[in-house]
N, C-alpha and C positions, 0 to 999 in steps of 0.2 A: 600397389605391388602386383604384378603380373601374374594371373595362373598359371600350372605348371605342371603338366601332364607325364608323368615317371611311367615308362614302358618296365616289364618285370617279369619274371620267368614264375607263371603261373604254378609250374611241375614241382618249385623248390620251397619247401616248407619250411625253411629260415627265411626266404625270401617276401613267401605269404604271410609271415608273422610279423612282418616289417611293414608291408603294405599296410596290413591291419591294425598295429599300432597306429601308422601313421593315417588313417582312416579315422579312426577314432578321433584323431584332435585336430582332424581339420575343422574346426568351429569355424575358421573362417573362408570356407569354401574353394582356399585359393589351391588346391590340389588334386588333379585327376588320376586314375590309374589306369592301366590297359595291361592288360596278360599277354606277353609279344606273342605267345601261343594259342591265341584265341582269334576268331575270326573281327573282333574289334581292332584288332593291330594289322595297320597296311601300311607295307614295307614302301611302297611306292609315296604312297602320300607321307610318311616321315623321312624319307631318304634314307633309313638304313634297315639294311638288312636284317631278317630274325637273328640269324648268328653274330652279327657286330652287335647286338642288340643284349644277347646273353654272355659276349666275349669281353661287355664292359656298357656298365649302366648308364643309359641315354636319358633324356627327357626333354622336354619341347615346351618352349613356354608358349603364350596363346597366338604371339605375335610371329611366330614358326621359328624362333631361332632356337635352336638343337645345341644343350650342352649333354659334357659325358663326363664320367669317372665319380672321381669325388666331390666335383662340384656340384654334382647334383643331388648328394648328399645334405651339403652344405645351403640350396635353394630350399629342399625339402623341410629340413629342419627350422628353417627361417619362418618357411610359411605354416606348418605347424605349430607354433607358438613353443618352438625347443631352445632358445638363443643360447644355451651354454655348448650344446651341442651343432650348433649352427656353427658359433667362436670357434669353438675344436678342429672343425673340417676348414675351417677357413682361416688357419695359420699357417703359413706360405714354408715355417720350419719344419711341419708334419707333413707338410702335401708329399716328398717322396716316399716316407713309408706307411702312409694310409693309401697311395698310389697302390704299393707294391702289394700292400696286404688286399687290397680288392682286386688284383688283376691272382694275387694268389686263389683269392675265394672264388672270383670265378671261375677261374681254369677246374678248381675242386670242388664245385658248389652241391654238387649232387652226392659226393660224400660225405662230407662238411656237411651237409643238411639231414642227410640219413642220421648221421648221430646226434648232431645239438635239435633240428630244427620241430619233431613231435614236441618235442618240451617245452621250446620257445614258443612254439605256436599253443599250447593246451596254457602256456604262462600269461601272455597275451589274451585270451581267451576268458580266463580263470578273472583277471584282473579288468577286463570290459565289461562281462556278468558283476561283478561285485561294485563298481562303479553306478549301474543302473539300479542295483535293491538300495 
C-alpha cells in the first residue's frame, strides 16, 4: 500500500484532533501529516495552493499523485487500520453528501471547530493518555 501524506489546517482544532487520532494508529507507518500553515507545506512542490488546500482536503500519495475530498478520507482510513470507516467514505451512494457536508465544514471549519473542536481534541487526548497507562 502506498504512503500518504494528508496536508491539514494546523489553526483548526477539530482538524488537529483528526490528525491526532489518526496519528495514533498509524502502526503502520503508511501516513504523513503536514500543517498547510507551516513552513513544512510547499505549495510549489504539492501543486496546490494553501487556500485549495484549506477550501477542500488534499493529500499526495508518495508516488506524487494528489487526491482530494473525501477520498482522502477514505485512503486515510484504509491505511489507519479503520476499514468500517474506510467502507463508509467509499460508497459511491454517500459520496454526494459526505462531498457536500465536507465542502460545508470547510467553508465553516473555524466555527464548527471553535465549538465541537476543544472537546474533540481534549477527547482524543484523554483516550491516547489512557491507552499508554
Amino acid at each position: 500500500m502506498k504512503k500518504l501524506t494528508m496536508f491539514y489546517d494546523g489553526l483548526c482544532p477539530l482538524c488537529q484532533a483528526e490528525i491526532l487520532f489518526l496519528s495514533r494508529r498509524n502502526e503502520s507507518g503508511l501516513l504523513r501529516f503536514v500543517d498547510v500553515n507551516s513552513a513544512q507545506y510547499s505549495a510549489e512542490a504539492v501543486g496546490v495552493s494553501c487556500q485549495q488546500a484549506l477550501d477542500s482536503m488534499y493529500a499526495q500519495y508518495d508516488d506524487g499523485e494528489l487526491i482530494n475530498g473525501v477520498a482522502v478520507f477514505c485512503a486515510a482510513y484504509e491505511r489507519a487500520d479503520l476499514p468500517k470507516l474506510a467502507w463508509l467514505f467509499s460508497r459511491p451512494s454517500l459520496q454526494p453528501m459526505l462531498t457536500w457536508g465536507y465542502r460545508f465544514f470547510a467553508k465553516n471549519r473555524h466555527t464548527i471547530s471553535s465549538l465541537l473542536g476543544p472537546t474533540a481534541l481534549r477527547l482524543v487526548k484523554a483516550t491516547s493518555n489512557q491507552k499508554r497507562d
